[in-house]
Every structure is written in C-alpha cells, then in structure tokens.
C-alpha positions as CSV (number, residue, x, y, z in Angstrom):
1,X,-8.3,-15.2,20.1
2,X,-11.5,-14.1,21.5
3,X,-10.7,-10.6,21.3
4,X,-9.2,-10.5,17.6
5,X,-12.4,-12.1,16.5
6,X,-14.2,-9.2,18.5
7,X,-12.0,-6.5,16.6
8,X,-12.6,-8.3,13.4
9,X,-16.5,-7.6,14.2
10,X,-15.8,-4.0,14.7
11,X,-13.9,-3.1,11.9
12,X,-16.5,-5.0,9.6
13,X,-19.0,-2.5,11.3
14,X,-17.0,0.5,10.9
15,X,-16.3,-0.2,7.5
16,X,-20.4,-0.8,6.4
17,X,-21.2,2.4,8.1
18,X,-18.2,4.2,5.5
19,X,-19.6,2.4,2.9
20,X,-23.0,3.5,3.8
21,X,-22.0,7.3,4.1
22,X,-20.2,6.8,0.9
23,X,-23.0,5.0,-1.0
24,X,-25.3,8.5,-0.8
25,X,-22.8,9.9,-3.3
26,X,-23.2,8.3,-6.4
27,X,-22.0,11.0,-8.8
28,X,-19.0,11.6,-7.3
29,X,-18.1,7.6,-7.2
30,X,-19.1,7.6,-10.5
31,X,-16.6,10.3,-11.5
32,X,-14.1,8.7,-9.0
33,X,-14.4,5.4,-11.1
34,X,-13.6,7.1,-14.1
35,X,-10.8,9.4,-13.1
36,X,-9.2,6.5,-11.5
37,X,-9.5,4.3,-15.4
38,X,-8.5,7.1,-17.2
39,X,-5.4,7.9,-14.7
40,X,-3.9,4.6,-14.4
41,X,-4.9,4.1,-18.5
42,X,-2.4,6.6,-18.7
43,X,0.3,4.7,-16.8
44,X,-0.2,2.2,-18.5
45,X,-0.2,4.2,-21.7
46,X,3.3,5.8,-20.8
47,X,4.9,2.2,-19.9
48,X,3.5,0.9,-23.4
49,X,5.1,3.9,-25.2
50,X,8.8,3.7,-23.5
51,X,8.8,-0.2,-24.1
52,X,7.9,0.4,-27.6
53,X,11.0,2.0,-27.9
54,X,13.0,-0.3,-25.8
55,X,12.6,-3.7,-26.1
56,X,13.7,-3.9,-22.1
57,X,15.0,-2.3,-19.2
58,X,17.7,-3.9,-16.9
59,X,16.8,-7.1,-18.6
60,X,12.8,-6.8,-17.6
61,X,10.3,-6.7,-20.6
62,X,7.1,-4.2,-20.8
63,X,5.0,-7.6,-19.9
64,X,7.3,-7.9,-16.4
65,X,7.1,-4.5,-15.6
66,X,3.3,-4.8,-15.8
67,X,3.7,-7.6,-12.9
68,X,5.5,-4.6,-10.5
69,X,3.0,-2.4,-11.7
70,X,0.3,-4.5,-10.7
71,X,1.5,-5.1,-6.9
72,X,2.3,-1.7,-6.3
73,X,-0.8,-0.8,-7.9
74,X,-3.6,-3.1,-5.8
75,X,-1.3,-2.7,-2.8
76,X,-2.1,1.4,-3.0
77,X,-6.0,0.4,-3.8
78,X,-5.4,-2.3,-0.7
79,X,-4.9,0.9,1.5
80,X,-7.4,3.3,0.3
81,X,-10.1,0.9,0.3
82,X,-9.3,-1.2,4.1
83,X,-7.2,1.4,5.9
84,X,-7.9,5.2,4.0
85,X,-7.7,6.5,7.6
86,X,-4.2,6.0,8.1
87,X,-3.7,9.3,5.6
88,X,-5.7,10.9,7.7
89,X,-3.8,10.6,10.5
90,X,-2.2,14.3,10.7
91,X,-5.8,15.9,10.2
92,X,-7.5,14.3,13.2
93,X,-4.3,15.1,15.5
94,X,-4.2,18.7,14.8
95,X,-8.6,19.1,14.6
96,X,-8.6,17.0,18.0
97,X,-10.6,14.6,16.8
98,X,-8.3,11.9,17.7
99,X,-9.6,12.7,21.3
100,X,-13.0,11.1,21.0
101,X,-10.6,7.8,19.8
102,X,-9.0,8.1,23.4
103,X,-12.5,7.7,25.4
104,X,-13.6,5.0,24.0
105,X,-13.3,1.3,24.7
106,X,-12.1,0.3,21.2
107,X,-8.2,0.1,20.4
108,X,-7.4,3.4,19.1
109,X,-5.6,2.1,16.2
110,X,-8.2,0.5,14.6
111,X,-10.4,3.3,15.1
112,X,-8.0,4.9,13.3
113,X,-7.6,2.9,10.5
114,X,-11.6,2.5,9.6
115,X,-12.0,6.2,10.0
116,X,-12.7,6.5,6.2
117,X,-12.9,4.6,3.1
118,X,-12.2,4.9,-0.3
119,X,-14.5,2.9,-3.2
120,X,-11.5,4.6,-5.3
121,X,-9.0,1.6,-4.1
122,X,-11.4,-1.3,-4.7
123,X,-11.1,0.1,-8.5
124,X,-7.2,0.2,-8.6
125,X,-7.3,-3.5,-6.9
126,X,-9.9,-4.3,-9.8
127,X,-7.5,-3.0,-12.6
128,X,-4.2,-4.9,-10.8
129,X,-6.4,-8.0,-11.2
130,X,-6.7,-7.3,-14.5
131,X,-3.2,-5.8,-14.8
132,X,-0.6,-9.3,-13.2
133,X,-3.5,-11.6,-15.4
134,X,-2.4,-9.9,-18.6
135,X,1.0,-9.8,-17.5
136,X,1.1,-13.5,-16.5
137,X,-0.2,-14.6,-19.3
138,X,2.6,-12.5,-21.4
139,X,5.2,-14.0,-19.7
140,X,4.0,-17.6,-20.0
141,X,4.2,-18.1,-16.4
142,X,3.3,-22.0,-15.7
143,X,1.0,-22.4,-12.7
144,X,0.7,-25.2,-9.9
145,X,-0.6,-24.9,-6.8
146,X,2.1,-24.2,-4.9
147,X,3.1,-21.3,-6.8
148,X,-0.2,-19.9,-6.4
149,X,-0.2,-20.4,-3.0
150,X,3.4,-18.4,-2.8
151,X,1.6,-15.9,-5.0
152,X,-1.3,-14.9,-2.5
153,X,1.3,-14.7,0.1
154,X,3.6,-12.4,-1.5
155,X,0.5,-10.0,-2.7
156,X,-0.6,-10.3,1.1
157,X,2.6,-9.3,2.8
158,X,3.2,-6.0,0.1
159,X,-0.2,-4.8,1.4
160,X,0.9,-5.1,5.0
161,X,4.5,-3.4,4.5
162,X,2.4,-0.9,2.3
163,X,0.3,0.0,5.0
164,X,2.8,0.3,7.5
165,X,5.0,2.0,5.2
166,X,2.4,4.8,5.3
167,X,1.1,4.4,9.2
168,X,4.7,5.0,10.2
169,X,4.7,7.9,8.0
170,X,1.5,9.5,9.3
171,X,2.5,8.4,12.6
172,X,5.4,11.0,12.4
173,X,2.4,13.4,13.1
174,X,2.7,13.3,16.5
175,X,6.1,14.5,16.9
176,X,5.6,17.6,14.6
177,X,4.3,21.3,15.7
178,X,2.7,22.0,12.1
179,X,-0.6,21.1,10.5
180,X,0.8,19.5,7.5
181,X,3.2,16.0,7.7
182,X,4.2,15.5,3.9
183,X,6.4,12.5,4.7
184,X,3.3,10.3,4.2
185,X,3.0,11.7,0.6
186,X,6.7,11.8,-0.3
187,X,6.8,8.1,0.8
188,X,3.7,7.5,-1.5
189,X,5.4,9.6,-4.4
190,X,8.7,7.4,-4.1
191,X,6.4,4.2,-5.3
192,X,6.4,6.1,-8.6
193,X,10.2,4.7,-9.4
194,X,9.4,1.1,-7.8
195,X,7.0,0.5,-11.0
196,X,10.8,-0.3,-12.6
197,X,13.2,-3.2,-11.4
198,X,15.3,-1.6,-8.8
199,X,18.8,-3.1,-11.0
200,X,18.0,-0.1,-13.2
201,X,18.4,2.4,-10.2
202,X,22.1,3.3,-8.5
203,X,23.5,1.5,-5.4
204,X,22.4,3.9,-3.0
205,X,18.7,3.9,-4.4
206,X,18.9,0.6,-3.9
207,X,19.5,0.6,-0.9
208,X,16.9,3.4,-0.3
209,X,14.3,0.7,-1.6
210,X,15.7,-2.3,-0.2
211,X,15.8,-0.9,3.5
212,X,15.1,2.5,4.4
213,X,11.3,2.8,2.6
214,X,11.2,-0.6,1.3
215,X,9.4,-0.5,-2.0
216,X,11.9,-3.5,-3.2
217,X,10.1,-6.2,-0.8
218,X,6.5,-4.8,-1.7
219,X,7.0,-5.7,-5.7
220,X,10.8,-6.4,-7.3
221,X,11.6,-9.1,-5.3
222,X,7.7,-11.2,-5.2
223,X,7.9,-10.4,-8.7
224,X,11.5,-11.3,-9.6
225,X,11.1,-14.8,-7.6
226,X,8.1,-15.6,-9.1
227,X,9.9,-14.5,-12.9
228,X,12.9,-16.6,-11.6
229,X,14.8,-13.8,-12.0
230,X,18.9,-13.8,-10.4
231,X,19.3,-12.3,-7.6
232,X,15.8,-11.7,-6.1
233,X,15.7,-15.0,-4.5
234,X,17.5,-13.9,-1.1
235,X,15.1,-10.9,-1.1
236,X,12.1,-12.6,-1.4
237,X,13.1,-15.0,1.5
238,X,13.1,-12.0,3.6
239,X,9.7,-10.4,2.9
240,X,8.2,-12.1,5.7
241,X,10.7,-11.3,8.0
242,X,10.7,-7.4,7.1
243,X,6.9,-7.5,6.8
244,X,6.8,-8.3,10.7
245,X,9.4,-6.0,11.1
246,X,7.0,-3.2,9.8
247,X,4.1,-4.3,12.1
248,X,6.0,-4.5,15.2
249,X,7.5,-0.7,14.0
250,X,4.4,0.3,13.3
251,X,2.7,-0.6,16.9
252,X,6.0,0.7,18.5
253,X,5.4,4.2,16.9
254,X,1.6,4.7,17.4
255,X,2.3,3.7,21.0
256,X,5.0,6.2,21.9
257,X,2.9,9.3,19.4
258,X,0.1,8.4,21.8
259,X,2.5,8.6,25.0
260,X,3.3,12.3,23.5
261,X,-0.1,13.3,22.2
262,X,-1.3,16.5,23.6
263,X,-4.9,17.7,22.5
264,X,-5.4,20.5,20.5
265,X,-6.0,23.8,21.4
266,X,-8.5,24.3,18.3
C-alpha cells in the first residue's frame, strides 16, 4: 500500500511538470479550446439534425443518445488529459526513447502513461459534464443516492476499459517491424458508431462491441441500466468483471512487449 501511495506521488509530479511545459503555450491551448467546442458543437449538431427527423432510433430518443454520447465522450477526454501517453506508445518504441524508461527506478508503465498531456481532454470531460446534465434532465431521470453512487461507478470503469482499450492497442507496437501501429486509431475511430445503441447495429457488430473492442460496456449498457432499458441489465452486471479483465490484459501485454523489446537502431 506503501508503494501505490508512492506511485500516486509520482504520477502527480509527472503530470505538473506536463502541465507546466504545456502552460508556456497559451495560444495554442487557446486555439485547442476552441477547435475542440466547435468540433464536438458539431456532433452534437449532426445528432440534433438526424433526431429532428426521427423521433428515435432502436427505441432511444435524441435526449438518450446524448447520455452515450456523454460517456464516450469524457471517457476519450479521461485519456487525453490522465494517460495522453499511452498514444504515444509506437513513437517512443521506434525513436528509442522508451530506453531511458528501462534505466530508471520508476515502473515503466507509468512512465509511460504520464509521458504527455493533453488540456484538450479536460475540455471534452467539461462538455460531457455538461452533455449527461442536459441529457438527464431530458429524460426525467429521478435521483437518490444510490443511483448516484452506481453512476460514478459506471463513468469510472468506462475510463478504465477506455484506456486499456487503447494501451492494448498501442501495446501491439512491440510486436510490429514498422513505424506506424494504426490499430490504436482504428479502435478510437470505431467509438464513432458506439455514440448509437448497439440494438441498432447487426448481430455480428454486436458482438464486435460487446466482446472483441468492447465499446458496449464503456456506454450502452451504464447508460441503458441507468435508462431501465430491457436487456442491458445482464451487461451492466458484467462491466466490472470485463473492466478487470482489461487491466489484467493490459499488464499481461506490456509485460511480454517489454520481454520482446529490442532498442532501436535510430
């Protein structure tokens, strides 16, 4: 317990010396803050327009869909802003500059992970806030403490199988002769069709989402318990289950890519 407390320390002082680095920039967080607005207004925008159109979509209003929206949404900002250098993964294996990580007496994963920072994901989590509020309050959703409680859990664990989702994707990196590993962004660019309820999708995309890169336990089924919505019920019980699942994957893999990481020659 010692130790994690120790690592906790660390990774707070990592992450101030990003943010320091970062805060010498003002323009370009600036410009950051507003492309990021203006990019998810857009979204937003585009969900607006097809619900205008149809009143709902595999029996989920526009104010539901918000509430998927919302987790997948501060989950990505969740990962840009606490663990940005898990994308950055690939880079440092092929520029050798994972090799510095190897020398020093700090676990190489979370030297890993607080290798940069984004200010860009404390925005998106700002505008999810703002995002499952509105979209709570649409759907009348009647509050107590326990379901607050279940709330903060659920919102936790789709960080965590977010993360991992991408760490085991990056991770893939050490296996693979070239400089570029787009299975981290194809992954990413999948979470596009989990802003919809997965009933909408065929069998064998559900079962894409449900399992293989499980985008279903980071929003559709939190969402569709906390909606009382059939058949998310069983899912939902499972998130906790599957979100160890993705941790213990996600150690297994760094530690066998480190067991077969040879230096570069650059």
């Amino acid at each position: 317990m010692k130790k994690f407390g120790a690592y906790i320390q660390l990774y707070i002082m990592f992450q101030v010396q990003n943010i320091k680095s970062l805060a010498q920039y003002r323009t370009d967080f600036l410009m950051m803050v507003f492309f990021t607005l203006f990019s998810q207004g857009c979204n937003l925008g585009l969900i607006c327009i097809i619900y205008s159109n149809i009143p709902q979509v595999g029996g989920w209003t526009m104010w539901e869909i918000f509430l998927l929206y919302g987790f997948l949404l501060f989950s990505e900002g969740f990962i840009n802003f606490f663990f940005q250098g898990a994308w950055k993964i690939t880079n440092m294996i092929h520029l050798a500059e994972l090799d510095r990580f190897l020398v020093r007496p700090v676990p190489v994963g979370l030297q890993l992970l607080t290798a940069k920072i984004d200010f860009d994901g404390l925005n998106k989590m700002i505008i999810a806030i703002a995002v499952m509020a509105v979209g709570f309050g649409r759907c009348g959703m009647e509050w107590n403490v326990l379901k607050a409680m279940v709330f903060c859990i659920f919102l936790a664990e789709a960080c965590v199988i977010r993360v991992c989702m991408i760490w085991i994707a990056s991770c893939i990196s050490f296996w693979m002769e070239g400089k570029k590993n787009s299975l981290n962004y194809f992954v990413i660019s999948l979470g596009e069709m989990a802003k919809y309820p997965m009933v909408i999708y065929p069998p064998i995309f559900q079962g894409i989402f449900g399992y293989l890169i499980p985008y279903a336990f980071v929003s559709f089924y939190p969402v569709g318990y906390l909606l009382g919505k059939e058949g998310t019920r069983a899912g939902a019980l499972g998130i906790s289950f599957f979100c160890v699942l993705m941790l213990a994957v996600s150690c297994m893999v760094l530690k066998r890519g480190l067991a077969n990481y040879e230096s570069s020659s650059y």
